[in-house]
C-alpha positions as CSV (number, residue, x, y, z in Angstrom):
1,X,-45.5,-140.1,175.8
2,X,-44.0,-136.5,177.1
3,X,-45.8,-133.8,178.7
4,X,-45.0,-129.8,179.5
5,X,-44.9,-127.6,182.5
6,X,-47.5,-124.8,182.5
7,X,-45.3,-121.9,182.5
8,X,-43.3,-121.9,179.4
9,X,-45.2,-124.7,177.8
10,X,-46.7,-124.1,174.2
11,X,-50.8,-123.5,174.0
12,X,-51.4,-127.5,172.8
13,X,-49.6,-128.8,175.6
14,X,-50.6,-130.0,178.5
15,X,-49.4,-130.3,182.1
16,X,-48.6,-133.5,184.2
17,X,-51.9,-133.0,186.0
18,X,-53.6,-132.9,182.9
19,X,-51.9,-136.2,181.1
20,X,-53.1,-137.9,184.0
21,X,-56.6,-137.1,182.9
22,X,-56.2,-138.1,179.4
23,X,-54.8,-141.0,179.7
24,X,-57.2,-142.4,181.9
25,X,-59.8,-141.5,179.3
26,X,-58.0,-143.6,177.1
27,X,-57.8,-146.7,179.1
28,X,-61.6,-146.0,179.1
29,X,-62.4,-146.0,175.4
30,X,-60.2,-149.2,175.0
31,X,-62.2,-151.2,177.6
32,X,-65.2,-150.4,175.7
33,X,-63.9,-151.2,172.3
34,X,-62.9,-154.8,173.5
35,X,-66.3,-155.3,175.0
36,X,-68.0,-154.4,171.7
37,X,-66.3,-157.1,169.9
38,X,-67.1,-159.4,172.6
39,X,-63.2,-160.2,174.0
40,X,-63.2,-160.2,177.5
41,X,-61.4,-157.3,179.1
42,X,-59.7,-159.8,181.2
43,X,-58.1,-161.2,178.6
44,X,-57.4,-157.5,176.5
45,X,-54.2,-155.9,176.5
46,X,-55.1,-153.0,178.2
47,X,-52.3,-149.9,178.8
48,X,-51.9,-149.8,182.4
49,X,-53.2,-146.5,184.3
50,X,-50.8,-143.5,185.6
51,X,-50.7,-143.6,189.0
52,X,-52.3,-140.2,190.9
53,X,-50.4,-140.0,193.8
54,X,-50.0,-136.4,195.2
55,X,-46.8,-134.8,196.4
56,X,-45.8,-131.7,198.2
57,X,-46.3,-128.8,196.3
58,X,-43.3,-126.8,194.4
59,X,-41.3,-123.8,195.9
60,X,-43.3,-120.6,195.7
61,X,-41.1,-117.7,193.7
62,X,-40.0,-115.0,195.6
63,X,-41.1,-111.5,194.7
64,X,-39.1,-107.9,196.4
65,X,-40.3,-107.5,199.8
66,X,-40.6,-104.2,200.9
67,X,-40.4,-102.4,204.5
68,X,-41.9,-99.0,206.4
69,X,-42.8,-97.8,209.8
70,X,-41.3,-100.8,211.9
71,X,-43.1,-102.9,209.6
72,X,-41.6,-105.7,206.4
73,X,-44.0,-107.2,204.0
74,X,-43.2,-111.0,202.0
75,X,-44.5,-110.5,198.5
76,X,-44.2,-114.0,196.8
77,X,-46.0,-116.3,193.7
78,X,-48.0,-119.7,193.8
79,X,-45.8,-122.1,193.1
80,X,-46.7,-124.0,189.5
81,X,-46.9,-127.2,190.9
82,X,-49.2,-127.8,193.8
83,X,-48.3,-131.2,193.9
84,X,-51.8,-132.4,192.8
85,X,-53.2,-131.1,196.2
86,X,-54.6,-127.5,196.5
87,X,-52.3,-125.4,198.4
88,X,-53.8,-124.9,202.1
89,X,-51.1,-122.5,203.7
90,X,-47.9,-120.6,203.2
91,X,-45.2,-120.2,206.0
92,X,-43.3,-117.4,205.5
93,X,-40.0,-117.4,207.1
94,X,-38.1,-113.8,208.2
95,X,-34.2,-114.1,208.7
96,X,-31.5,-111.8,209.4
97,X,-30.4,-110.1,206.6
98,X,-26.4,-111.0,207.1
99,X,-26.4,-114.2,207.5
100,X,-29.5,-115.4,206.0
101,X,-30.3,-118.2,207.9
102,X,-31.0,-117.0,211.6
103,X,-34.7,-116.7,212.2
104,X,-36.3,-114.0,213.6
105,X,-39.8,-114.9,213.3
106,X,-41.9,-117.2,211.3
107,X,-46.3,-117.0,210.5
108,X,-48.3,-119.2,208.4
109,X,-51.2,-117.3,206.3
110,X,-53.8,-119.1,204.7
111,X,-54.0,-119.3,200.2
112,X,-54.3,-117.9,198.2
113,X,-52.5,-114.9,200.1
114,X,-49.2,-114.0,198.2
115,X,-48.2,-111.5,201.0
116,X,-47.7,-111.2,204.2
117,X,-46.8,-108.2,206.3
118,X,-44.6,-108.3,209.7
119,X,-45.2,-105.1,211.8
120,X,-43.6,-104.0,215.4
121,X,-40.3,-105.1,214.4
122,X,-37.2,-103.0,215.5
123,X,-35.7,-100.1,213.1
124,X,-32.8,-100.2,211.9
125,X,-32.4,-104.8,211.2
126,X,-32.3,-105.9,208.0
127,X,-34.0,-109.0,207.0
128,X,-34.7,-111.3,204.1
129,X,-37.7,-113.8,203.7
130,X,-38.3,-117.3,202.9
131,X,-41.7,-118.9,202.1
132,X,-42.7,-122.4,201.7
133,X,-46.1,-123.5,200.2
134,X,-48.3,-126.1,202.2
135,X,-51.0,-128.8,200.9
136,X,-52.3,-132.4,202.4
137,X,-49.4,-133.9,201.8
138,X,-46.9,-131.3,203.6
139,X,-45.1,-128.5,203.2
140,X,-42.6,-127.7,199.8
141,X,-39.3,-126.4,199.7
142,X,-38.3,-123.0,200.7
143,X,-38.3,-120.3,197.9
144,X,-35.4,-118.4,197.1
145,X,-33.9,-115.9,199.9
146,X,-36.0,-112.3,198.5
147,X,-33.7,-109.0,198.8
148,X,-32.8,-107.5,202.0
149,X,-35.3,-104.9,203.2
150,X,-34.8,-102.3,206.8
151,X,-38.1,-101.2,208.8
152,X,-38.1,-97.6,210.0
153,X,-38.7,-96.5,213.5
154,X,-38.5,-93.5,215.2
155,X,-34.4,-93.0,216.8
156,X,-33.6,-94.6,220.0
157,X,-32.2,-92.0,222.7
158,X,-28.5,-90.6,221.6
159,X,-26.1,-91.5,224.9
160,X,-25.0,-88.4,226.8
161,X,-21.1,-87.6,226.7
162,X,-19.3,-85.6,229.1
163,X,-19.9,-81.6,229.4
164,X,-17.1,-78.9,229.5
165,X,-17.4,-75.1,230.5
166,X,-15.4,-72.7,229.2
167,X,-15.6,-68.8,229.6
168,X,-18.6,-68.0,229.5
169,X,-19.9,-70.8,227.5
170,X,-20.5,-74.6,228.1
171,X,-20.4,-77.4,225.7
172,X,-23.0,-80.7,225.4
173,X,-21.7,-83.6,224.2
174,X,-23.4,-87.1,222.6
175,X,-23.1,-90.3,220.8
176,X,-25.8,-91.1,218.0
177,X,-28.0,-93.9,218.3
178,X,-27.8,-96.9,216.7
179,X,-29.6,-96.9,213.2
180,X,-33.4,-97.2,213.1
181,X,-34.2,-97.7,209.1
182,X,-34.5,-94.2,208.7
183,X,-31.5,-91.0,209.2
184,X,-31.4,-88.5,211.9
185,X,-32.0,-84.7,210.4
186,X,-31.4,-83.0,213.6
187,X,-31.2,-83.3,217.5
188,X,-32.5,-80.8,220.1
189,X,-30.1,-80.1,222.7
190,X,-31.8,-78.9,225.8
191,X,-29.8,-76.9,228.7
192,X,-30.8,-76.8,231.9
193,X,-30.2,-76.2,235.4
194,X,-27.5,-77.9,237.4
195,X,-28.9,-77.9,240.7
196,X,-32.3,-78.9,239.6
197,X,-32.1,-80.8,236.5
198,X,-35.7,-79.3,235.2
199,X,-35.5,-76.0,234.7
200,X,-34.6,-75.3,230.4
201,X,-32.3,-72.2,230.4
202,X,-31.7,-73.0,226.7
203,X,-33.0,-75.2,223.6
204,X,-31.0,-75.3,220.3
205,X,-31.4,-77.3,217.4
206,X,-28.4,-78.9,215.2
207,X,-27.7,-80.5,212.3
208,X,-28.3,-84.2,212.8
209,X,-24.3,-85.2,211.6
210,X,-22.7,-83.2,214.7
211,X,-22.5,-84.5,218.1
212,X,-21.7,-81.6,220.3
213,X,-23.0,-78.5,220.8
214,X,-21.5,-75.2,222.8
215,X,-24.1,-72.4,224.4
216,X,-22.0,-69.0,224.6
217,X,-22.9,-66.2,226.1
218,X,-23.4,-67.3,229.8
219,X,-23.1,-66.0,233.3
220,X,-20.3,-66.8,234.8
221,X,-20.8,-69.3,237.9
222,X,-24.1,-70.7,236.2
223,X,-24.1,-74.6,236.9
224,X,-26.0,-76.3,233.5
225,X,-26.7,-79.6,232.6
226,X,-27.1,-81.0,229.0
227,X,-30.2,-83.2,227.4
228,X,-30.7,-84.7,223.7
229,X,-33.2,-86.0,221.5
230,X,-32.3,-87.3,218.3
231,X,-35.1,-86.6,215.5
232,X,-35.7,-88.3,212.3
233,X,-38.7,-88.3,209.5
234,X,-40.8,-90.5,211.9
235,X,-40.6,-89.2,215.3
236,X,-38.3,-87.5,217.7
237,X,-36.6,-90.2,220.5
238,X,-36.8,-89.5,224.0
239,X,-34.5,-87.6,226.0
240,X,-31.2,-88.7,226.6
241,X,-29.8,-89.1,230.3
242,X,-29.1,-85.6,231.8
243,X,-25.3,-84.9,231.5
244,X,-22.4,-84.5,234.4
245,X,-23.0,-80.5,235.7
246,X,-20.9,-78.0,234.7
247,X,-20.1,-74.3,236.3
248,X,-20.1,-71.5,233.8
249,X,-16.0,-70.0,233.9
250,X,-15.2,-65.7,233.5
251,X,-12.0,-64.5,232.3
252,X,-8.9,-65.0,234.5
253,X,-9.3,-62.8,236.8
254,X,-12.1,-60.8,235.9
255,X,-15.5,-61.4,238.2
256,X,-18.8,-58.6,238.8
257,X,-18.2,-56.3,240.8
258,X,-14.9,-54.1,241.1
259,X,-11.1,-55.2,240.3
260,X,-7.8,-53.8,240.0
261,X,-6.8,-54.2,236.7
262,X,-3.3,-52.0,237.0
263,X,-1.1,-49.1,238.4
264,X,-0.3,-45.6,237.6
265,X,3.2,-43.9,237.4
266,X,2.6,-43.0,241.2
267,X,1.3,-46.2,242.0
268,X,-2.3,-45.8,242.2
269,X,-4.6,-48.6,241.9
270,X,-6.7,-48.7,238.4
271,X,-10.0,-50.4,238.8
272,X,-12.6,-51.9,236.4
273,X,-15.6,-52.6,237.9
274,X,-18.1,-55.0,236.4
275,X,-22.1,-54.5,236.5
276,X,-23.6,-58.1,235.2
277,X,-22.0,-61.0,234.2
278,X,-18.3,-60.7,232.4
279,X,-19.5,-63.3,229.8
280,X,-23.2,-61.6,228.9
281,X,-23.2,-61.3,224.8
282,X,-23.3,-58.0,225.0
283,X,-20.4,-56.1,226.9
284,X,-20.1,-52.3,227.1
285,X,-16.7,-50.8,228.6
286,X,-17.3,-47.3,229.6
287,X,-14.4,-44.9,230.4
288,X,-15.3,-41.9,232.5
289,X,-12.3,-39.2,232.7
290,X,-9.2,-40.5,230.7
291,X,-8.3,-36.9,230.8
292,X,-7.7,-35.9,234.7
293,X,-9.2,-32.6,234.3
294,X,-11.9,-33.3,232.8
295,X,-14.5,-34.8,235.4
296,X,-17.7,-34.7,234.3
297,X,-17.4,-38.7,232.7
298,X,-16.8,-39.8,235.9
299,X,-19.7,-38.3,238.0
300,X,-21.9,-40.4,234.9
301,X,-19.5,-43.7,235.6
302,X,-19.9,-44.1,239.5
303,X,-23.6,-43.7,239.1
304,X,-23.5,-46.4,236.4
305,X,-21.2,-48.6,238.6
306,X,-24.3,-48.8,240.9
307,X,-26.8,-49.4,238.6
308,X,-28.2,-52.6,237.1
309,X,-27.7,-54.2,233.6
310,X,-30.1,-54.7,231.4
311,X,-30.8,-58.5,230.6
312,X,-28.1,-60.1,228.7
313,X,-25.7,-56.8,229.3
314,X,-22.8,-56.1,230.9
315,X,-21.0,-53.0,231.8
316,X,-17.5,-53.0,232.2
317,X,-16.5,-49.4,234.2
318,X,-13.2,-47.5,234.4
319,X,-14.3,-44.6,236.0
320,X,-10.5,-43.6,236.5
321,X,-7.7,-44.8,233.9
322,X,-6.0,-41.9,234.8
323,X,-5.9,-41.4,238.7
324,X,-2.7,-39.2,238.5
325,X,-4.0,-36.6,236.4
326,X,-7.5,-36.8,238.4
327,X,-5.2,-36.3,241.5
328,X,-3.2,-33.4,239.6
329,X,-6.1,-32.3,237.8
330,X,-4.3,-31.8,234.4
331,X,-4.9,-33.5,231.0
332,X,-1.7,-36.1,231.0
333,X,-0.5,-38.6,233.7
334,X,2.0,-37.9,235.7
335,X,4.5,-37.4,232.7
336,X,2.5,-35.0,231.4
337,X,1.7,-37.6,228.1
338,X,-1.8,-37.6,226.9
339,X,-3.5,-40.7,227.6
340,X,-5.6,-40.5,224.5
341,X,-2.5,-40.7,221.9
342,X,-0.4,-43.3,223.5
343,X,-2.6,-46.3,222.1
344,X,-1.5,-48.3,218.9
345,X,-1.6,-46.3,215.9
346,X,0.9,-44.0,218.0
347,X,2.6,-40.6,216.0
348,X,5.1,-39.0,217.6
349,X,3.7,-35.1,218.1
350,X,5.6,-32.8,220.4
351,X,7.8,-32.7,223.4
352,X,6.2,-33.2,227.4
353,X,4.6,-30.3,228.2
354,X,2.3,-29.8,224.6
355,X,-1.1,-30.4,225.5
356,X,-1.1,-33.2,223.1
357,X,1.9,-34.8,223.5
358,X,1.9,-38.6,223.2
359,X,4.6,-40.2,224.9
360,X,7.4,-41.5,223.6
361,X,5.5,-44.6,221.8
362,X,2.6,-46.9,222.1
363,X,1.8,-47.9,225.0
364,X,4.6,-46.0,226.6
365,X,2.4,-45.5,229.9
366,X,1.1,-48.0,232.4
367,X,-2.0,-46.7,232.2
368,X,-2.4,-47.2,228.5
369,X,-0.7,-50.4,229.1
370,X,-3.7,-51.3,231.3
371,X,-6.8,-50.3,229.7
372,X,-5.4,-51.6,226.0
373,X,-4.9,-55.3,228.0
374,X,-8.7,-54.7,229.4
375,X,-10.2,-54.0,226.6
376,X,-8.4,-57.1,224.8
377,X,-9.5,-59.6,227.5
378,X,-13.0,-58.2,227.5
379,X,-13.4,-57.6,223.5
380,X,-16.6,-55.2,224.0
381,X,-19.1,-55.0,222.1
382,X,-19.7,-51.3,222.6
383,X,-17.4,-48.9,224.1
384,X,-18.3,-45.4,225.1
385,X,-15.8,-42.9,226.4
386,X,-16.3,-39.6,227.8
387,X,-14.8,-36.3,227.6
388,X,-15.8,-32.5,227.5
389,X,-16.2,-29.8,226.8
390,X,-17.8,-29.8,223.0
391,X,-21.3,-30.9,224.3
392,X,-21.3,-33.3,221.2
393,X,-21.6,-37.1,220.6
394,X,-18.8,-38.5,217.9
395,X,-19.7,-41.6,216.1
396,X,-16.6,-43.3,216.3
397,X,-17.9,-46.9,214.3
398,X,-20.4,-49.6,214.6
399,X,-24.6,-49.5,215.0
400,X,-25.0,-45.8,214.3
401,X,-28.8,-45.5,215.0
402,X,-28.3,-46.3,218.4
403,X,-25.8,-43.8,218.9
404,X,-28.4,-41.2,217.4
405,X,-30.7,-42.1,219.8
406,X,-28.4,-41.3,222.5
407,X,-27.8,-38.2,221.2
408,X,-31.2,-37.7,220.8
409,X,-32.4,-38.3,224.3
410,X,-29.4,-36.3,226.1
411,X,-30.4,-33.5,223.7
412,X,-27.0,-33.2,222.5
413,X,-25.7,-33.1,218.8
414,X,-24.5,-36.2,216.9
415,X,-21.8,-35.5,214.6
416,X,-18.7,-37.4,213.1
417,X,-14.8,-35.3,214.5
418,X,-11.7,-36.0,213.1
419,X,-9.7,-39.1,213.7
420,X,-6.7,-38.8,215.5
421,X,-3.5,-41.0,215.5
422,X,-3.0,-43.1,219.0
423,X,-6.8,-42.3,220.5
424,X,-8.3,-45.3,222.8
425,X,-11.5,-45.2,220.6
426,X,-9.6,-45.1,216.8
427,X,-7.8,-47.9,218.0
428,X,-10.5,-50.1,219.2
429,X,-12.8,-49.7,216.0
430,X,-9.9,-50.7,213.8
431,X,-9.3,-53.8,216.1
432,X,-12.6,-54.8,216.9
433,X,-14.3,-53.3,213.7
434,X,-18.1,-54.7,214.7
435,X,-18.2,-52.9,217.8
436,X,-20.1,-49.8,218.4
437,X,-17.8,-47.2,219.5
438,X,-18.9,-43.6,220.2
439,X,-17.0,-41.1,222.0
440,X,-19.0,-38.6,224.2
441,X,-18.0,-35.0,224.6
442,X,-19.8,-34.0,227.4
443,X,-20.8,-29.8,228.5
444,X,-19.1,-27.5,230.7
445,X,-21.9,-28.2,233.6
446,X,-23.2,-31.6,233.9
447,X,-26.0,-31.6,236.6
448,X,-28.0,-34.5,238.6
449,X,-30.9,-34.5,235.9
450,X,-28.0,-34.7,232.9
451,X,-26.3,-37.7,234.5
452,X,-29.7,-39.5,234.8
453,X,-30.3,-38.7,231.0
454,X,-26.9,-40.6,230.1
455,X,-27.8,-43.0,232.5
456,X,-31.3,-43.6,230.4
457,X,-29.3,-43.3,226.9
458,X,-26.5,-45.6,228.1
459,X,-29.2,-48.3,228.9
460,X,-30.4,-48.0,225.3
461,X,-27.3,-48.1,223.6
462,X,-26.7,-51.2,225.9
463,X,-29.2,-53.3,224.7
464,X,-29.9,-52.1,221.2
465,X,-26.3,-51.9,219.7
């Protein structure tokens, strides 16, 4: 006599539990028939009775498991053999992922659950599952190992690397976190104060594959310290540790307040002097009388020299790049060479003594020498220079609204003059072609009240360029 399985059996079969029944039933209808022809059943050949016994039930199959929010859920099947006991209790079994056989934890649920969920569990681990079905008798064998699932948490801190300065910027540093289940789309970088720790002078976001992040545009001296949280699609972490403090550097040799920054022919000192921080973002050079006879630039200059920047501005003053010629009151430096042809894009134009006269090449003078190195150390973002007597304002390149509005408010006409070969201002727009460059032709007279309306105009130009 041979009997099926349930699963995969053909619709007339039947199972072992089932035989079991039947053939009992048989043993039955043969006692009877005996006794009706009066044989005793003692005597009868009787088929002997399939034992009952139960056993442990069979393996459960495994289903996929799944994971989410710090959280893994067993999905399995009953088992098609229960071992002729009902099935009282699963124990599901969670193992690491790798090696598949080191627990991590382990819960019984009661049938007929088929699932079972295990929450709080750490991002980032995968694990696999096991389960085992339980009756009277004891528990079956372990199902098949299911596929490899990884719960999701928010990210763990990043770990703070070691901070640089440079000039006039300062750079934050990290290491990611280990994986939680789930990538990191960004971190938030926080600066803050050195000598506190607490007070944010800056927050950026970044892209969550970088690991460093440098803040520009900052006063020089200003002692920062760096913070991180690392962000994914759950949650953001906490922050990281603070970072080492770092001082905020200048260029060499450049600091606020006044500098010499070179010599005339007759040896007189050239200074720059700086109102604000050398490394603001937005750095205006002003040049007052680059002509020695004409002095109304410079009467603006000193006054601005004492002033204050606007926030985020500095201004960079050379009040005298030609101290000779102030001294001898004539156009040229002591050679006689026009200040304002002697820069790159020089064109030789007369002999010493023509009004014009350039020098005998770029950069032929010291004083050229040492407002063209200025200018390249301090790459300004707007750069007025002044001269008289056309009572104009020349656009010479850059945010031209702004130099409008300074022509507006000093009541003065804004117009566009020729270009001329080896001029401070042609130069500079060709080199540093985003900067705002304007070139101010100032009147005959310039009075108290006409200084402070430069004064007012600079200040715009300064923070709207």
């Amino acid at each position: 006599m041979t009997y099926a399985r349930a699963h995969g059996a053909d619709k007339g079969a039947v199972t072992k539990r089932s035989f079991i029944t039947l053939h009992s039933a048989a043993v039955m209808a043969v006692v009877v028939s005996v006794a009706m022809m009066g044989i005793s059943p003692a005597n009868a050949a009787i088929p002997s009775a399939v034992g009952t016994a139960t056993t442990v039930p069979a393996a459960p199959a495994i289903m996929p498991a799944t994971s989410g929010t710090a959280e893994a859920v067993a999905v399995w099947t009953a088992p098609i053999d229960d071992g002729g006991s009902p099935i009282i209790r699963y124990h599901v079994r969670m193992v690491d992922a790798a090696t598949g056989t080191k627990d991590i934890a382990s819960k019984d649920v009661a049938a007929p659950a088929t699932s079972l969920s295990f929450t709080g569990l750490p991002g980032g681990v995968p694990v696999r599952f096991q389960v085992q079905a339980v009756n009277a008798v004891g528990a079956g064998p372990l199902s098949s190992l299911s596929n490899a699932v990884i719960p999701a948490t928010r990210p763990g801190a990043p770990r703070i690397g070691t901070s640089t300065a440079g000039v006039g910027s300062a750079m934050g540093r990290w290491t990611a976190p280990a994986s939680s289940g789930s990538a990191i789309t960004k971190y938030h970088v926080r600066m803050v104060d050195g000598a506190t720790g607490t007070k944010a002078l800056a927050v950026r976001d970044i892209a969550g594959n970088l690991t460093s992040l440098n803040f520009t545009g900052l006063r020089q001296g200003t002692s920062v310290r760096f913070e991180v949280q690392a962000i994914n699609a759950l949650g953001a972490s906490g922050y990281s540790t603070r970072s080492n403090p770092v001082t905020v550097l200048g260029p060499p040799g450049y600091h606020t307040g006044t500098q010499t920054i070179g010599y005339s022919l007759q040896r007189r000192a050239i200074t720059l002097t700086i109102v604000g921080s050398p490394t603001a973002k937005k750095r205006v050079m002003v040049i007052g009388q680059i002509h020695g006879n004409e002095r109304a630039g410079a009467q603006i200059t000193r006054t601005l020299a004492k002033s204050r920047a606007p926030a985020g501005v500095a201004y960079f003053v050379v009040s005298y790049p030609n101290p000779d010629g102030a001294g001898l009151n004539t156009r040229g430096n002591a050679r006689r060479v026009d200040l304002n042809r002697n820069f790159p894009g020089w064109k030789r134009n007369g002999r010493p003594g023509y009004v014009y006269y350039p020098g005998t090449g770029a950069l032929s003078e010291p004083e050229s020498k040492a407002i063209y190195a200025s200018i390249n150390k301090i790459k300004p973002t707007a750069f007025v220079t002044y001269h008289q007597h056309m009572n104009v304002v020349d656009y010479g390149g850059g945010n031209k609204a702004a130099q409008v509005v300074y022509a507006r408010q000093t009541g003065m006409r804004f117009t566009q003059l020729s270009r001329y070969p080896g001029s401070q201002a042609t130069w500079l727009h060709a080199a540093y072609p985003r900067s705002t460059v304007m070139t101010v032709e100032l009147p005959s007279r310039v009075t108290g009240t006409v200084v402070s309306r430069h004064l007012a105009a600079l200040k715009y130009l300064a923070a709207h360029h």
